[in-house]
N, C-alpha and C positions, 0 to 999 in steps of 0.2 A: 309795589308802591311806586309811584311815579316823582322823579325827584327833578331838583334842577340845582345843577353841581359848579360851581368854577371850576377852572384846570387847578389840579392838585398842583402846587409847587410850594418854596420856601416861606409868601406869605398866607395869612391869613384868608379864609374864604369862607361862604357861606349857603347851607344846603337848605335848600326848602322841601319839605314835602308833604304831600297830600294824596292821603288812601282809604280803602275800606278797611273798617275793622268789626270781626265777629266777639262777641264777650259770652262768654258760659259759667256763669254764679249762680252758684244755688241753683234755684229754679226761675233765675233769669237768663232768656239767652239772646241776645238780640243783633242785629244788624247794625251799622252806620259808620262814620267819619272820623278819620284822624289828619290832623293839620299838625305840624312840625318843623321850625326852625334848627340848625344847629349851627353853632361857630366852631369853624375848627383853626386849632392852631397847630400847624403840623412843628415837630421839632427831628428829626429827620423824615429821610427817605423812605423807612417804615414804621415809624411810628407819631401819632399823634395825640394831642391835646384836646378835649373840646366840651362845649355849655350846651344844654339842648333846654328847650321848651315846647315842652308838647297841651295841646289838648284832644279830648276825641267825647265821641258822644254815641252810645249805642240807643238803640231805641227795639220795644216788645210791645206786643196786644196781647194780652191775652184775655178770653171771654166778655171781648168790649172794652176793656181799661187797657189805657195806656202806660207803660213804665218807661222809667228813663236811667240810665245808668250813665253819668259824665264825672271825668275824669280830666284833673291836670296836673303835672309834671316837669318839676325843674332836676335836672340830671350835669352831673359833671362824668365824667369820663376820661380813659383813655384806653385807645385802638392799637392795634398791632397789625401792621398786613403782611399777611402770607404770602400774598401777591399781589398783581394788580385787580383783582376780581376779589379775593376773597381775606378780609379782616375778620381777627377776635377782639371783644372788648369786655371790659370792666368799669362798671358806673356804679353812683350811687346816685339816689334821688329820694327828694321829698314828693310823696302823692299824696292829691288831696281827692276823695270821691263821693258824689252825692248820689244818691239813689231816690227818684220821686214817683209818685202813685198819681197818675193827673194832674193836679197841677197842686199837692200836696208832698213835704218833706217826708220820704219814710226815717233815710239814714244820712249822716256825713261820717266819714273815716278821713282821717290824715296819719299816715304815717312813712315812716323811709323805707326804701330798702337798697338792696347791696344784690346787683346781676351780673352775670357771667353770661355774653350770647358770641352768637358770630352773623357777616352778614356777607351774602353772597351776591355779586351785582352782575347782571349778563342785560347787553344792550343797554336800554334806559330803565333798566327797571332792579331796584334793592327786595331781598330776600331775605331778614331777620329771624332768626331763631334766639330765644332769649330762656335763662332758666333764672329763676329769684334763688339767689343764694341763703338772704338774709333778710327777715321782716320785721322791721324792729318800731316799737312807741306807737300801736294802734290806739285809736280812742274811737272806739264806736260812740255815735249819740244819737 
């Protein structure tokens, strides 16, 4: 994922980023776009503070129909780095997700959850692994 970073130091900064994302649900699985703000607020030298807002949008054909899987995300957070390459973190966030059949509603979900990942940065480019610890207050409709 392609980012663009301030220089980390004692104030405030803010990272943008913009990448591909694959989603596999069910038997959706599709291709597309994730856009990504985060603020961080470092409070030392390894470790930080921060707010993210994401959105992303996959997209699928199948047999002529188009589906749509989007997705967005308010997340708090905080980071630990190992080093200078390589942070773990723990977030919480609210997600909201639509699922559409052409230009018809199938689903919306909203719910939180509670992640444990880490994320690896070599050159210009972030490497996340992420696992859902906790999925909590779904409402399918």
């Amino acid at each position: 994922m392609a980012h663009a970073n301030e220089p980390a130091d004692k104030n405030s900064s803010v990272q943008v980023n913009l990448g591909g994302v694959y989603t596999d649900l069910n038997d959706f699985s599709g291709a597309g776009i994730k856009a990504s703000a985060k603020l961080i607020f470092p409070r030392t030298d390894t470790f930080n503070f921060y707010g993210k807002v994401s959105t992303q949008q996959s997209h699928d054909k199948k047999q002529g129909t188009d589906y749509y899987l989007d997705e967005s995300e308010l997340a708090l957070g905080l980071e630990y780095f190992i080093n200078s390459n390589h942070s773990i973190f723990l977030e919480g966030a609210d997600v909201k997700q639509t699922f559409d059949q052409s230009d018809k509603s199938v689903w919306k979900d909203y719910f939180n959850v509670i992640r444990l990942g880490t994320q690896l940065q070599q050159e210009n480019y972030n490497t996340n692994l992420e696992k859902y610890l906790i999925i909590f207050n779904g409402l399918n409709r």
